[in-house]
C-alpha positions as CSV (number, residue, x, y, z in Angstrom):
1,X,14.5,4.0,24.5
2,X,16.4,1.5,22.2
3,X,14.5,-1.7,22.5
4,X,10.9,-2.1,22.4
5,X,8.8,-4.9,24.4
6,X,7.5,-7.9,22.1
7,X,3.9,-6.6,23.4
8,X,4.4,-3.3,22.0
9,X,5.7,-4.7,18.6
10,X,3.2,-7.3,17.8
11,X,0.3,-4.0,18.9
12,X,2.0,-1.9,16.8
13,X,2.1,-4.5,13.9
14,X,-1.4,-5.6,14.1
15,X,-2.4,-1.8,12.4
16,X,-1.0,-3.5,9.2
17,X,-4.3,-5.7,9.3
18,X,-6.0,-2.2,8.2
19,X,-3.4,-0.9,6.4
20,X,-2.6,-4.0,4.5
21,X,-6.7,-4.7,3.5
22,X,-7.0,-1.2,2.5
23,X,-3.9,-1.3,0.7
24,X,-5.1,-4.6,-1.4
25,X,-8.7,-5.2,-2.2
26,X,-9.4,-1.4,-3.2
27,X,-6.8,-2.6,-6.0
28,X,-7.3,-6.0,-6.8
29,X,-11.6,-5.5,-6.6
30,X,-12.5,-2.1,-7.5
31,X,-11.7,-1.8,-11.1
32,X,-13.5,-4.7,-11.8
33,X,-16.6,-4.0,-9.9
34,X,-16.6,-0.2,-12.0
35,X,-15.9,-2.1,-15.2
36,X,-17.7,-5.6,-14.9
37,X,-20.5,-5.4,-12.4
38,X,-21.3,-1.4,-12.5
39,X,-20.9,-1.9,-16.7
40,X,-18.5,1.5,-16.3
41,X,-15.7,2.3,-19.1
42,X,-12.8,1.8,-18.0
43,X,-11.2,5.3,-18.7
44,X,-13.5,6.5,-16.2
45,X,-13.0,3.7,-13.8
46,X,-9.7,4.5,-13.6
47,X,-10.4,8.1,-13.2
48,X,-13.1,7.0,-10.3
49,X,-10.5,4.9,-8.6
50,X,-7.7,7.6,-8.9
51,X,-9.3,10.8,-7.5
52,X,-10.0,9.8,-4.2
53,X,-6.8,8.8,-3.5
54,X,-5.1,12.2,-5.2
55,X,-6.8,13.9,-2.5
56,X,-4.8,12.1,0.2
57,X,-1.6,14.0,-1.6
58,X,-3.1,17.4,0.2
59,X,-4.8,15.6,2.9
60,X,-1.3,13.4,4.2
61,X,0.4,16.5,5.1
62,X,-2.2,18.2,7.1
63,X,-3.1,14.8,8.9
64,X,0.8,14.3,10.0
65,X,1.3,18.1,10.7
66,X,-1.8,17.8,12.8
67,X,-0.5,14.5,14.6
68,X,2.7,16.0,15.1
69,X,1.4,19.2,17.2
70,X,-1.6,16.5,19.3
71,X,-0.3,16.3,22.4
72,X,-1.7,13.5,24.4
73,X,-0.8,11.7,27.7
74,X,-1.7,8.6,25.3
75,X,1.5,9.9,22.7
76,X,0.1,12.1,19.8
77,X,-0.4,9.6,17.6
78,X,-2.7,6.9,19.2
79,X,-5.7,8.9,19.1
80,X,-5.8,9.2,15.2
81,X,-5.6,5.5,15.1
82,X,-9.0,5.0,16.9
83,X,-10.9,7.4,14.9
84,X,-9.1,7.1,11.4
85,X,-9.7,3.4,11.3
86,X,-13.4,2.9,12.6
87,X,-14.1,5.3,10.3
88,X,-12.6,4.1,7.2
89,X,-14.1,0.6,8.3
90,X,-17.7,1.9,8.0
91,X,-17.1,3.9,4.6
92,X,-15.3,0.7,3.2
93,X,-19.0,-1.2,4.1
94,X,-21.1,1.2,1.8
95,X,-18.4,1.2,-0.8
96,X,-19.3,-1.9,-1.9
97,X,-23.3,-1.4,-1.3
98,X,-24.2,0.5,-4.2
99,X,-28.0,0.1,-4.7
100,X,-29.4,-1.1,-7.7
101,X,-31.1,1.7,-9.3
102,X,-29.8,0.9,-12.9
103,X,-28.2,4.5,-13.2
104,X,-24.7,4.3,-13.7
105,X,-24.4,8.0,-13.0
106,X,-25.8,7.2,-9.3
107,X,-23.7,3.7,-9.3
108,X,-20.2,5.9,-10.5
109,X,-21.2,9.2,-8.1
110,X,-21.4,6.6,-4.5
111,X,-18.7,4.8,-5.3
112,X,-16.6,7.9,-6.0
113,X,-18.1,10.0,-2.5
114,X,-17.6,6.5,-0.9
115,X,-14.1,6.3,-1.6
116,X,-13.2,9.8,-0.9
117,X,-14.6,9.0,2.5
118,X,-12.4,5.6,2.8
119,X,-9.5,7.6,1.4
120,X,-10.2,10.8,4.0
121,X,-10.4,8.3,7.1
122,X,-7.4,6.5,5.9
123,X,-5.1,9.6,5.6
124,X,-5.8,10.4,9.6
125,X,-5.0,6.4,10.8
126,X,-2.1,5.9,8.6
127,X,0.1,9.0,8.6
128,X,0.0,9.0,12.5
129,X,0.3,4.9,12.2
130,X,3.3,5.0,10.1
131,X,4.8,8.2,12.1
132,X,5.4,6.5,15.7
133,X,8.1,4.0,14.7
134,X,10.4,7.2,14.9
135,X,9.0,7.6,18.2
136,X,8.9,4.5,19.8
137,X,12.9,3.8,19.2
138,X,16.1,5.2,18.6
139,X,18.3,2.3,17.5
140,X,19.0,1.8,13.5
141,X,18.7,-2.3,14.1
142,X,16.0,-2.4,16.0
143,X,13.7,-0.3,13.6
144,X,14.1,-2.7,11.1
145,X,13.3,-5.6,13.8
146,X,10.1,-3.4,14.1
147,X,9.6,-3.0,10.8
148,X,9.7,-6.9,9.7
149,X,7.2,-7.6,12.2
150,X,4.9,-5.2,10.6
151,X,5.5,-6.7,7.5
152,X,4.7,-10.2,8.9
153,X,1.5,-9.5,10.1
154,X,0.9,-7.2,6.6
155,X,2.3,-10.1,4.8
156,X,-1.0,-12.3,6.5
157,X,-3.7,-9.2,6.2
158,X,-2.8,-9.1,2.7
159,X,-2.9,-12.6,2.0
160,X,-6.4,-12.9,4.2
161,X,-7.8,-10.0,2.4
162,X,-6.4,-10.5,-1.1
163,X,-7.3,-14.1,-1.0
164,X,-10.6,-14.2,0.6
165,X,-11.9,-11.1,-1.4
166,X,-12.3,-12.7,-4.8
167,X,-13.4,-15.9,-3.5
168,X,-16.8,-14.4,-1.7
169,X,-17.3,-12.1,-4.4
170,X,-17.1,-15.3,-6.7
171,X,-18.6,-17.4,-3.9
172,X,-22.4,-15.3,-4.0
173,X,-22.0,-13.8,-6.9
174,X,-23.1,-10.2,-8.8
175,X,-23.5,-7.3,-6.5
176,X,-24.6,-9.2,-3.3
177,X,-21.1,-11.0,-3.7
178,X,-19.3,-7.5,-3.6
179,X,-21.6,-6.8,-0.7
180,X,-20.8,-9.0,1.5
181,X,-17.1,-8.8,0.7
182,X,-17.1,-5.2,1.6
183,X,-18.5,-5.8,5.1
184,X,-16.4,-8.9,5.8
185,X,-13.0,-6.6,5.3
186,X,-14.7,-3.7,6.7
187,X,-14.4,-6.2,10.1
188,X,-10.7,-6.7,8.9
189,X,-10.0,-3.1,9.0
190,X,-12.2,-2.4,12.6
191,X,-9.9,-5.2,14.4
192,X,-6.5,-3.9,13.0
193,X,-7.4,-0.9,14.5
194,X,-8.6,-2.1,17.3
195,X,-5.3,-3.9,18.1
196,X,-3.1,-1.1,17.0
197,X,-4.8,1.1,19.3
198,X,-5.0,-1.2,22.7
199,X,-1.5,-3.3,21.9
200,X,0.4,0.1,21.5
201,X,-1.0,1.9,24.9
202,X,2.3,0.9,26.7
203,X,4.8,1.7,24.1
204,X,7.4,4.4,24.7
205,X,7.0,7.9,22.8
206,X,9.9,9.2,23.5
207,X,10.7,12.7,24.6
208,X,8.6,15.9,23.6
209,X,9.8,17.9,21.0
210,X,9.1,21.5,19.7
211,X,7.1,21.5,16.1
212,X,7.4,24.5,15.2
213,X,6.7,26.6,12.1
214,X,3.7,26.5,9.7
215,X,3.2,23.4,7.9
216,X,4.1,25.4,4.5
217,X,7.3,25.6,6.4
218,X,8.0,22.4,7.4
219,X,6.9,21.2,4.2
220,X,9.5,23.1,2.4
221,X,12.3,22.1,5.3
222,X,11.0,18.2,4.5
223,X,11.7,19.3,0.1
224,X,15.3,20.3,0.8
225,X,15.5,16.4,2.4
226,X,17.8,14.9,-0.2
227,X,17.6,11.5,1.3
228,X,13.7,11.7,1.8
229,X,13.3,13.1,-1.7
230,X,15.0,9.9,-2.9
231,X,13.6,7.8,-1.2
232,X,10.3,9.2,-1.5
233,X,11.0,9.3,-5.7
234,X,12.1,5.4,-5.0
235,X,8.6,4.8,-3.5
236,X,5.9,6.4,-5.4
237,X,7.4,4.5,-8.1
238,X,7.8,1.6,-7.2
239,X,3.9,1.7,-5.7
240,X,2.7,2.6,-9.0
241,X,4.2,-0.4,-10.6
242,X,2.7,-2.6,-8.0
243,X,-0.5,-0.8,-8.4
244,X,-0.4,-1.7,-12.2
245,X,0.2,-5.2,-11.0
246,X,-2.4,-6.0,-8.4
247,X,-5.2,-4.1,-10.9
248,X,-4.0,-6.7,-13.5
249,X,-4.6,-10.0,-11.1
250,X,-8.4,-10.6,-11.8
251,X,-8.1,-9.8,-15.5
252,X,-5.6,-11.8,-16.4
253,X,-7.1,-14.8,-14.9
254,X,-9.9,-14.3,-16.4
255,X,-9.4,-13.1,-19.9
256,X,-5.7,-14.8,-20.4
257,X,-5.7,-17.6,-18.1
258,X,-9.7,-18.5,-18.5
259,X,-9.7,-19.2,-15.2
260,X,-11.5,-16.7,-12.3
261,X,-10.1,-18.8,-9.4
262,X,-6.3,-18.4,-10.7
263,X,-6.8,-14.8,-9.5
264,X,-7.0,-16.3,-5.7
265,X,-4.2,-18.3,-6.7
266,X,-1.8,-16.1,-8.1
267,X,-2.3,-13.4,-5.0
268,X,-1.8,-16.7,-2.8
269,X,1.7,-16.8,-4.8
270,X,2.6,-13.2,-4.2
271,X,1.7,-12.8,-1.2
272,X,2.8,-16.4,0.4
273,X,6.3,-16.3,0.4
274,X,6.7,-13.6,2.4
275,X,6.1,-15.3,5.3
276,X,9.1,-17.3,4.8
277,X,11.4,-14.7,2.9
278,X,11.0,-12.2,5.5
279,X,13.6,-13.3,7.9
280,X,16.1,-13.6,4.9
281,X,15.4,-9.9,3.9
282,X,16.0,-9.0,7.8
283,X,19.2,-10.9,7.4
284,X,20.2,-9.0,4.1
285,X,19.9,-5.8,5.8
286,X,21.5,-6.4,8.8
287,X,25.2,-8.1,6.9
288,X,24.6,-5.6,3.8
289,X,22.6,-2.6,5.3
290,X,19.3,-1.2,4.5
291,X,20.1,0.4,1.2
292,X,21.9,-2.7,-0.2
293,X,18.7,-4.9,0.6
294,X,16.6,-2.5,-0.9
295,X,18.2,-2.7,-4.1
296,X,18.2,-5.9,-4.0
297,X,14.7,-6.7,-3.4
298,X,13.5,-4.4,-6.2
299,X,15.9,-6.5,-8.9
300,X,14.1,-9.4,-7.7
301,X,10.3,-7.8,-8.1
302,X,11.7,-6.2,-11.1
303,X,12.7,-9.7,-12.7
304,X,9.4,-11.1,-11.2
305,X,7.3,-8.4,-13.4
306,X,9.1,-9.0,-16.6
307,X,8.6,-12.9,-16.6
308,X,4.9,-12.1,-16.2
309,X,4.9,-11.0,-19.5
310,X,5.2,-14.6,-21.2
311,X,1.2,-15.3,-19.8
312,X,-0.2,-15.9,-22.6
313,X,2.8,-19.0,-24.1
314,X,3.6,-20.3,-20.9
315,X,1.7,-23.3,-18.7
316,X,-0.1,-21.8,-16.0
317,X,2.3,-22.9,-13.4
318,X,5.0,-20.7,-15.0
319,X,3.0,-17.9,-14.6
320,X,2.4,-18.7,-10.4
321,X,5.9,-19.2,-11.0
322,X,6.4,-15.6,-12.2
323,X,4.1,-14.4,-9.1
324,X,6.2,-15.7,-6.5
325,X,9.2,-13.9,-7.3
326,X,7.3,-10.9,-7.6
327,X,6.3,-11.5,-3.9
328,X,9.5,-12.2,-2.8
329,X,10.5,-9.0,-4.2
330,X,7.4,-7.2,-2.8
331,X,8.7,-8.2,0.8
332,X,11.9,-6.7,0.7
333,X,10.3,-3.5,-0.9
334,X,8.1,-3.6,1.9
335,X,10.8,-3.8,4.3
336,X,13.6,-1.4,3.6
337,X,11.7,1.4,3.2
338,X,9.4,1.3,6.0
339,X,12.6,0.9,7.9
340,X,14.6,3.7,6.3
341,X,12.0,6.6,6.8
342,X,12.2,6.3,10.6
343,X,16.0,7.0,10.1
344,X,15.3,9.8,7.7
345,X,12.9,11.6,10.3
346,X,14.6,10.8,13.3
347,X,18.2,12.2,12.0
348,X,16.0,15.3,10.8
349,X,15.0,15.7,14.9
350,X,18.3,15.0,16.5
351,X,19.8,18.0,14.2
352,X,16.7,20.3,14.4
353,X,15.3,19.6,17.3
354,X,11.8,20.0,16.3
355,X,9.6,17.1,15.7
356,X,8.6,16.0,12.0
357,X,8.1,12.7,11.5
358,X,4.5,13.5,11.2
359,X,5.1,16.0,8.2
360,X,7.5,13.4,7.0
361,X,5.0,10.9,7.2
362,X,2.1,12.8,5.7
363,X,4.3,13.2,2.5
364,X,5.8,9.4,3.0
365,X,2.3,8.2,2.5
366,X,0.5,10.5,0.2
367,X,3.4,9.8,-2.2
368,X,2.4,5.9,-1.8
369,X,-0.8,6.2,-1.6
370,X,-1.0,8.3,-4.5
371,X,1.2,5.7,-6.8
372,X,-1.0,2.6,-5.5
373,X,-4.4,4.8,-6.8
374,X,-2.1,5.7,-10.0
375,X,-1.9,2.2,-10.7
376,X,-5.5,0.8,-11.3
377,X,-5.7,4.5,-13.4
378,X,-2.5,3.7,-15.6
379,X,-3.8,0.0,-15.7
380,X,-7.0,1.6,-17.0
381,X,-5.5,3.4,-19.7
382,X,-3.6,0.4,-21.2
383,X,-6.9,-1.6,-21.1
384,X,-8.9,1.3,-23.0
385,X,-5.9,1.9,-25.6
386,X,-5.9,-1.8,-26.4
387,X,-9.9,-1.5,-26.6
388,X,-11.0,-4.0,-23.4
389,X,-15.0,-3.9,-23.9
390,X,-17.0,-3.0,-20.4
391,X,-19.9,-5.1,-19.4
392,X,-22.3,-5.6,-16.8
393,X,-22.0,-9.6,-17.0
394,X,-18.6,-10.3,-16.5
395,X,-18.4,-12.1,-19.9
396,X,-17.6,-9.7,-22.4
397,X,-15.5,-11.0,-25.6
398,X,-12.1,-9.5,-25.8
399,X,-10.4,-8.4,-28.8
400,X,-6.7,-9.8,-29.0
401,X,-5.2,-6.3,-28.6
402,X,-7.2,-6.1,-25.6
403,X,-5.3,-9.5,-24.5
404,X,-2.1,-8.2,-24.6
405,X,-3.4,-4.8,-23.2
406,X,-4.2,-7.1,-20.0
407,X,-0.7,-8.7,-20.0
408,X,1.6,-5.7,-21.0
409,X,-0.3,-3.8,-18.1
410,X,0.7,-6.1,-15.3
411,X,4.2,-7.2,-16.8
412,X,6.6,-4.7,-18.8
413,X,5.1,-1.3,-17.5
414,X,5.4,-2.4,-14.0
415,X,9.0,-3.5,-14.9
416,X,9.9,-0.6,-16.8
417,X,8.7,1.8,-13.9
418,X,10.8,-0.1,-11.4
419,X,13.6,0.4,-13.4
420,X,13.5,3.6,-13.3
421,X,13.6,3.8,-9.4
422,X,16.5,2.5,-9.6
423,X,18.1,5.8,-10.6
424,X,16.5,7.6,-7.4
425,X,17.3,4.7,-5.0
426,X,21.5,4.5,-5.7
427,X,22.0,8.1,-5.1
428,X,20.5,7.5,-1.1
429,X,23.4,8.8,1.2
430,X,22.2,7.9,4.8
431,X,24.1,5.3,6.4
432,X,23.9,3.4,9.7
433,X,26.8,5.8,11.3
434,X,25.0,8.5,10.9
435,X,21.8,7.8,12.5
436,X,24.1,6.0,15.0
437,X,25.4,9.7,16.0
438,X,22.0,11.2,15.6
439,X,21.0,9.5,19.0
């Protein structure tokens, strides 16, 4: 079961078209829609945009224990996929639909039920989409083959999404513009699960194994993980910097830059070189290993963060400038990790014998799903300590502090916060030898 068929991995990688839209416009969009369309303060915004997605830290663990004891001639993940993802595409539809009622206590209560319900359907497609790499191969290279064509096709959902988003929002305009954005990625997310469902229905699952136990037992077998606790420390840090980044996009551009389009622009820049940095970051790993490139690639967003924070005294190019290292650092981020849980769970399986990638999984993604919804929320809270003024217009006059909330927010707290998962990343043990004799 080492190799896996080019059909399988290019089915397996189109579920990053829902994973990757989910993962973006939520962050780059729905902020702004509380704040500037809904007229919402922003400390409640944040809190709006963070509950939701605190649930899925309960709700990620229950969805991969559950994955992990399905048992299915179609593998026991697939299933999930199919109902997990139609599901979040019609919930992501009304998201963006609130009816205008001019009651911002109706307009904050559906967005918040919405999102719960986007956040609910997501927990049951991704856990058990982010679980089957373990399952579908054995061999230490060719997960991270696997892995880098997942972040290709993420690399183009989020780049399709991210892109697109703000220009039919800005495109129509007012609430009808955030309407017909929602149901244009709501699509997005139905045919990423489409094709994650029907490309993957050949792939290998490898053989059966017992799970075992309750899931408050696995769950403390998965906390005495040192390497996953690392890693997993490594993550939901590094998410909630890039959280605090993505919120930041569409103010910036517009408060600091003047410019509404340059939001378009500067995703375009993060996102963008991916597609060409991705094979480089496959060749890191493979001369320098998984850890090394990991590292590596967080210097580089690291350094990409902190530049942002010259915005406001720098030409505009400087600052796409600044967003395209971030992106080439955001690749590699993306890569490593998704590449080094499979190890983490597989290892785990080989010595136990009982299967727990789903548990491992649940925890993986509720951790980084919880630092991505942290993010708009921390973002929040700079904004509403340097006194950013809510409005129903879009065209609110910003007091200087406010200004330098907006760029401090997306520059040194990101920075500072990547740092720091610096500390949690070096002391990850796991090496290629291991999972090598784990087989």
């Amino acid at each position: 079961m080492s190799g896996v068929a080019v059909r399988v991995r290019v089915g397996y990688a189109l579920g990053s078209v829902a994973t990757g839209s989910f993962g973006t416009v939520p962050g780059l969009l729905l902020l702004p829609y509380l704040t500037d369309t809904l007229g919402i303060a922003a400390a409640l915004a944040g809190a709006i945009v963070l509950l939701p997605k605190a649930l899925d830290v309960v709700l990620n663990p229950v969805a991969g224990r559950i994955s992990d004891r399905h048992q299915s001639p179609r593998g026991p993940r697939r299933p999930f996929l199919l109902r997990g993802g139609l599901t979040l595409a019609a919930c992501f539809a009304l998201l963006f639909a609130v009816p205008d009622l001019d009651s911002k206590l109706f307009d904050a209560t559906w967005v918040l039920l919405a999102f719960v319900g986007c956040a609910t359907a997501y927990a049951f497609f991704q856990v058990p989409y982010v679980a089957m790499p373990a399952e579908l191969t054995d061999d230490y290279a060719e997960r991270t083959r696997l892995m880098s064509w997942r972040v290709a096709v993420l690399t183009i959902a989020i780049l399709v999404s991210g892109g697109s988003a703000p220009a039919i929002r800005d495109a129509i305009g007012g609430r009808d513009g955030y309407r017909v954005m929602g149901l244009t990625v709501a699509l997005l997310l139905a045919i990423g699960t489409v094709g994650a469902y029907y490309g993957t229905r050949t792939a290998p699952i490898g053989p059966p194994r017992e799970t075992t136990g309750t899931l408050r037992e696995q769950l403390q077998v998965v906390a005495h993980a040192a390497d996953f606790r690392r890693l997993l420390t490594t993550l939901v840090l590094q998410a909630l910097a890039i959280g605090t980044m993505l919120a930041g996009i569409d103010y910036l551009a517009r408060y600091v830059l003047r410019d509404p389009g340059a939001a378009t622009i500067a995703f375009v820049c993060v996102v963008g070189p991916a597609l060409l940095v991705s094979p480089l970051w496959l060749a890191i790993g493979n001369k320098r290993g998984k850890k090394q490139g990991f590292l590596i690639a967080s210097a580089v967003l690291g350094l990409g963060a902190i530049t942002i924070s010259s915005a406001q005294h720098v030409p505009t190019w400087c600052f796409y400038l600044a967003t395209a290292i971030v992106g080439i650092g955001f690749t590699g981020v993306q890569v490593f990790p998704l590449a080094m849980l499979p190890d983490v769970a597989a290892v785990d399986a080989a010595r136990s014998g009982i299967r727990r990638a789903g548990v491992f999984t649940g925890i993986w993604t509720a951790g980084e799903t919880l630092g991505l919804a942290l993010g708009p929320g921390l973002y929040a809270l700079v904004l509403a300590a340097g006194g950013y003024v809510s409005s129903t217009n879009r065209d609110a006059v910003q007091p200087d502090s406010a200004l330098t909330a907006i760029v401090i927010g997306m520059s040194v707290v990101p920075a500072l916060l990547i740092g720091v998962s610096f500390f949690a990343l070096r002391r990850y043990r796991l090496t290629a030898d291991e999972v090598l004799e784990a087989r």
